[in-house]
C-alpha positions in Angstrom: 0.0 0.0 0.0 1.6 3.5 -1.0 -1.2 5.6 0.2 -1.6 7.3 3.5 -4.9 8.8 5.0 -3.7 11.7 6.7 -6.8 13.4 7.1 -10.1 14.6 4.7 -10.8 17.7 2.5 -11.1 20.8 4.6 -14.6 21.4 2.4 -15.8 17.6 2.3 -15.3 15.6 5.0 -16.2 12.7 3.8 -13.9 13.0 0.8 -10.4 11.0 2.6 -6.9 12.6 1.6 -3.6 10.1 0.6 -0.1 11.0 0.5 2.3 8.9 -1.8 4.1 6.9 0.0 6.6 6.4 -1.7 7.4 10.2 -2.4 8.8 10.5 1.3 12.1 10.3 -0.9 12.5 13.6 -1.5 13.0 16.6 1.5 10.0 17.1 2.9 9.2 20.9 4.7 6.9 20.8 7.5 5.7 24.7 9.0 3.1 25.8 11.0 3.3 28.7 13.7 2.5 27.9 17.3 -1.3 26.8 18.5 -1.9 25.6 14.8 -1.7 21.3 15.3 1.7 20.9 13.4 3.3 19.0 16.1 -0.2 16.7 16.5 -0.5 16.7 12.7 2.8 15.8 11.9 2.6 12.6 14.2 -0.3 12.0 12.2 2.0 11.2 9.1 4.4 9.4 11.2 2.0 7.2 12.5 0.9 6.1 8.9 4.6 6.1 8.0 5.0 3.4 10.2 1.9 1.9 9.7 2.1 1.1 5.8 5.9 1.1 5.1 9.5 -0.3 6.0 10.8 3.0 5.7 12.6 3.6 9.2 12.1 6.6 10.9 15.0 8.6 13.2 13.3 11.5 15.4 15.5 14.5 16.9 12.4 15.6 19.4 13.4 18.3 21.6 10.5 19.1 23.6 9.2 15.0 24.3 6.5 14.8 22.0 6.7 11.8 20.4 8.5 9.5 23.1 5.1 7.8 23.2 4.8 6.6 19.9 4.7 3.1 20.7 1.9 3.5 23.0 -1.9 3.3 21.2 -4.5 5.6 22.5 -7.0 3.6 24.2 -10.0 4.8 21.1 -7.4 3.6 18.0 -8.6 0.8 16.0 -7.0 -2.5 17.7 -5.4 -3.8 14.2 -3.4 -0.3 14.6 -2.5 -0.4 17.9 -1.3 -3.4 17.3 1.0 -3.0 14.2 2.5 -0.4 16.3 2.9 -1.7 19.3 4.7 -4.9 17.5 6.9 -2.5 15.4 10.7 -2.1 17.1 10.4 1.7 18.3 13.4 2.6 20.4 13.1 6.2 22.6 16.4 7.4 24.5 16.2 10.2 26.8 18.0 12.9 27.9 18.0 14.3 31.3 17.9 12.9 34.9 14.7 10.5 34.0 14.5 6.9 33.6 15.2 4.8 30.3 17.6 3.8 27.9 19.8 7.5 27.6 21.0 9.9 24.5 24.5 9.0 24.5 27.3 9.6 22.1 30.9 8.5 21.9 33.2 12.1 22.1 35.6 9.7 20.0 33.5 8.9 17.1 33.3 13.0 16.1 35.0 14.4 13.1 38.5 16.2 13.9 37.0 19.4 13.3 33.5 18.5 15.5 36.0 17.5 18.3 37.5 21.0 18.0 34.2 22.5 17.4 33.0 21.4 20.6 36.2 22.6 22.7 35.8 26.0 21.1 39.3 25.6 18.9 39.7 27.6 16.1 42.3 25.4 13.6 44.0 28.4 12.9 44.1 30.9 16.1 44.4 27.3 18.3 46.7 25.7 15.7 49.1 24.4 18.5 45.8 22.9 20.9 44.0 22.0 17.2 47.2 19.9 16.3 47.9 17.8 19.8 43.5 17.1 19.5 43.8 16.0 15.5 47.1 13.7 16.7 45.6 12.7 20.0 42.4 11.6 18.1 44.1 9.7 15.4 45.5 7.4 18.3 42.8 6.8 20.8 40.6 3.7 20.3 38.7 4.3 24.4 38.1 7.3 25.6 39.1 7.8 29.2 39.2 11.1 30.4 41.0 11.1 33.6 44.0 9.4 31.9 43.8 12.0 29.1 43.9 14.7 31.2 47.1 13.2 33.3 48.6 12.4 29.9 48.2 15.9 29.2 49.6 17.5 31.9 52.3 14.8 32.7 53.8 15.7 29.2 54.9 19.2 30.1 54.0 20.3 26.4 52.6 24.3 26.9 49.8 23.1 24.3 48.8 20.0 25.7 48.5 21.8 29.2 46.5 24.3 27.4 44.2 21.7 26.0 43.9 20.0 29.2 42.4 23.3 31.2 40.7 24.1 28.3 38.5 20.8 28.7 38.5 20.9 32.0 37.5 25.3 32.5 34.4 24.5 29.6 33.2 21.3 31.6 32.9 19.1 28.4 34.2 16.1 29.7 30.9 16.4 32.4 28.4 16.6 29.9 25.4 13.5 30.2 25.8 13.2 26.2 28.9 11.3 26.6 28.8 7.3 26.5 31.4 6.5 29.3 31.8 2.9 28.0 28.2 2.3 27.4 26.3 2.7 24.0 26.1 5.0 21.4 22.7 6.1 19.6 24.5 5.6 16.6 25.1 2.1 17.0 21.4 1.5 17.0 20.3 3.6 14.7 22.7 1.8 12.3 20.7 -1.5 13.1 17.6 0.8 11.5 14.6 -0.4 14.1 11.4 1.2 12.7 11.6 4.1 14.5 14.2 5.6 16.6 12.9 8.6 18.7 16.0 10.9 20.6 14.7 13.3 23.4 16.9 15.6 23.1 15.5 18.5 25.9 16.8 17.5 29.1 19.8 18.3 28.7 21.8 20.5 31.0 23.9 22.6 28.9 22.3 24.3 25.8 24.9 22.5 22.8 24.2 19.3 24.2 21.5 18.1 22.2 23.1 20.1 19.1 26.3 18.1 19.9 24.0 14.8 19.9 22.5 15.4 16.3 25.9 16.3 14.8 27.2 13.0 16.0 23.9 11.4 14.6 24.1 13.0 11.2 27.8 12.9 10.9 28.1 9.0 11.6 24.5 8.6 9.0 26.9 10.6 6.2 29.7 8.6 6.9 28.2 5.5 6.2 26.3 7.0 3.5 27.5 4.5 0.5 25.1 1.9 2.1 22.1 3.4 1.3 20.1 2.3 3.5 17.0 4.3 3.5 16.3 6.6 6.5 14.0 9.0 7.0 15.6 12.4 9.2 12.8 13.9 10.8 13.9 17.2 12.9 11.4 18.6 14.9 12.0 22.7 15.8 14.5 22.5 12.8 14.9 25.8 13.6 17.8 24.8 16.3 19.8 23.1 14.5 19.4 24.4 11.0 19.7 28.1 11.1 20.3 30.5 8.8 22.6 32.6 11.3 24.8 29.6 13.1 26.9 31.3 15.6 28.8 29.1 17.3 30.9 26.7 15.7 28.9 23.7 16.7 26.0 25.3 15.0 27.9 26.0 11.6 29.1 22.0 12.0 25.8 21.0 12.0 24.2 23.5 9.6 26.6 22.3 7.1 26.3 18.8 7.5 22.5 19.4 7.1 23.2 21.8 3.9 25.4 18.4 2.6 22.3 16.0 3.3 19.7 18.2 1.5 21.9 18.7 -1.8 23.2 14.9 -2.2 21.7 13.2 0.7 18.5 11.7 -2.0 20.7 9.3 -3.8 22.3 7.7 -0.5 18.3 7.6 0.9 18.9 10.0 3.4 15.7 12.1 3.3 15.2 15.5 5.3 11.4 15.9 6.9 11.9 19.3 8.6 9.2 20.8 11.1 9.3 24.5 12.3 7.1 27.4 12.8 8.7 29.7 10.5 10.4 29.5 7.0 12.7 32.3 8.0 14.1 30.4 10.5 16.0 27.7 8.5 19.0 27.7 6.3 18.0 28.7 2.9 20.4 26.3 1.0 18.5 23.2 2.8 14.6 24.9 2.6 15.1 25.2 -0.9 15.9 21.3 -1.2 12.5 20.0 -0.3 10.2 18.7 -2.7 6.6 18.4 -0.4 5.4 20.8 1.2 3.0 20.9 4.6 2.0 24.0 5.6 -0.4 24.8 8.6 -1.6 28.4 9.9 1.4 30.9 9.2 0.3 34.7 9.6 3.4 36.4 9.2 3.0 38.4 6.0 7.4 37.6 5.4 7.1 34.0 5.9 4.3 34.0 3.7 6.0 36.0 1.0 9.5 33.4 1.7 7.0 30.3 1.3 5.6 31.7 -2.1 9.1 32.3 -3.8 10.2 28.8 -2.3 7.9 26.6 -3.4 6.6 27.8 -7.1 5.3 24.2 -7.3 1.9 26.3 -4.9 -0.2 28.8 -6.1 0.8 32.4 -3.8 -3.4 32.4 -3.3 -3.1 29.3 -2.1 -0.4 29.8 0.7 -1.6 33.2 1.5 -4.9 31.2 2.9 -2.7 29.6 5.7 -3.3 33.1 7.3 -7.0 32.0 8.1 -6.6 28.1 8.6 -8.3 26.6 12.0 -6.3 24.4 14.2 -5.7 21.3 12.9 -6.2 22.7 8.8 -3.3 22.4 6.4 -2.2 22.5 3.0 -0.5 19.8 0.9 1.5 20.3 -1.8 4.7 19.1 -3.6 6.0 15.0 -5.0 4.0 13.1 -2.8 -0.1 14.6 -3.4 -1.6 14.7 -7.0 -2.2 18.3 -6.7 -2.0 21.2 -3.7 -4.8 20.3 -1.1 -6.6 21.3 1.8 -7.1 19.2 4.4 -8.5 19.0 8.0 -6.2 16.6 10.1 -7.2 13.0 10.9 -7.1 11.9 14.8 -3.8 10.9 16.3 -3.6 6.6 16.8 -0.6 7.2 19.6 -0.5 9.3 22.7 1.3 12.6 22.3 3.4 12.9 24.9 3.5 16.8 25.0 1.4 19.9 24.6 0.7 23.4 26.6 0.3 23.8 30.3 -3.2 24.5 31.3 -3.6 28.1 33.3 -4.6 27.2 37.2 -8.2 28.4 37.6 -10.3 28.8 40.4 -13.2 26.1 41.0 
């Protein structure tokens, strides 16, 4: 089966509404500004996604919506709930919670994310750059306290350096790091069905940036296997922006950039969900081939969708300004023709949403 019901026409609801299947190998652009559905909606399409294909899924989820995907809402038609509860769905978690952990191997980074994370500039740290790039090229376990002794035992100035350095940032602290146990990246190279990373608890802010450059590195590394992936980044805007500042944000920015212009032919496809066009790197937006748009009232975002994506009629984008929750429009490789549609119910508990204002009984 290549089609999935996502929903029905916004001006018919009986009249059920497919996606292609099989056109979820091309970038797909998810955007809807906050309060319109696009989180619930887009687990919508996941949920068929994993109901009618192979295609795995990997899921950076910063804010814990979708850690319960495996789980079936009680009212969900029991031969769904249980083709998902029987598919292989793996959720790590970030923070000081229980369950299997977000964790990454410092080792396994490029040279130049190694140094991106310690803050060295290849050139204005070329002495602290040089002793990393050998020290990397020898190491096979990562041990931190011996590294550090190493370090300072050798009486090298730019070893020292390197050694405070690491130690003054707090790197070597960070949750991310494996310590001797697993990597995400092992099992997302096994490809389960669905691999969901919750990446918001962690305590310092390039954490989970640091975690999806070691994910997307490692999936472009092994790229000449294609084996088909699906990369869905919720709040793209994080880790895909326009403006990177910090060198761990230009890392990953380019990495992303490299997957959206030649990622296709190794099966790596983008599905990208933010709130606002403006907000993601122009060289990767203009890489996606379907487009799902939900209420956007920003008269700029409008105008950047429009002169994005010519396959949509600017009418037809400019009624995103008066779409109800829950309304979006379709358009691109994997729909016949640019459609309206009202969202279909959810088959798996979302696991976030807003906080409720206390009132008084």
């Amino acid at each position: 089966m290549t089609d999935l019901t996502i929903g029905s026409m916004t001006d018919d609801a009986a009249a059920s509404v497919q996606l292609d299947a099989r056109r979820f190998n091309r970038h797909t652009f998810w955007c809807g500004q906050s309060g319109s559905g696009k989180t619930y909606a887009l687990g919508v399409v996941l949920e068929q996604l994993l109901l009618h294909t192979e295609l795995p899924l990997l899921i950076l989820d910063p804010n814990a919506d979708f850690v319960r995907l495996a789980q079936a809402r009680a009212d969900a038609p029991p031969e769904h709930a249980a083709r998902i509860s029987q598919s292989d769905i793996r959720v790590f978690r970030s923070g000081h919670g229980e369950g299997d952990k977000v964790h990454a191997r410092y080792i396994d980074l490029s040279p130049a994310a190694k140094a991106a994370v310690l803050q060295i500039d290849p050139i204005a740290d070329a002495e602290e750059y040089n002793v990393l790039l050998h020290w990397a090229l020898s190491v096979t376990e990562f041990d931190a306290d011996r590294m550090l002794r190493d370090f300072r035992a050798s009486g090298d100035p730019a070893h020292i350096r390197l050694a405070n350095r690491m130690e003054n940032l707090q790197v070597l602290e960070w949750d991310l790091w494996s310590r001797g146990a697993h990597s995400v990246v092992d099992v997302i190279d096994e490809r389960p069905r669905a691999t969901v990373l919750d990446l918001g608890g962690f305590d310092h802010p390039a954490e989970p940036k640091v975690a999806a450059l070691a994910v997307l590195e490692a999936l472009w590394a092994r790229r000449e296997s294609r084996r088909p992936l699906l990369i869905v980044i919720d709040e793209a805007h994080n880790i895909c922006s326009p403006e990177p500042r910090t060198a761990v944000e230009r890392a990953l920015t380019e990495q992303l950039v490299q997957i959206a212009a030649e990622g296709r032919k190794f099966g790596l496809w983008l599905f990208l969900s933010t709130q606002r066009p403006t907000k993601i790197h122009p060289n990767v937006l203009s890489q996606c081939d379907n487009l799902g748009l939900m209420r956007v009232n920003a008269p700029r975002d409008i105008a950047e969708l429009a002169d994005v994506f010519g396959f949509v009629g600017e009418d037809d984008i400019r009624r995103a300004q008066g779409f109800a929750q829950g309304q979006a429009l379709f358009a691109g490789g994997f729909i016949t023709q640019p459609t309206f549609v009202q969202m279909g119910e959810r088959l798996t508990e979302e696991a976030g949403g807003d906080v409720k204002v206390p009132l008084r009984s």
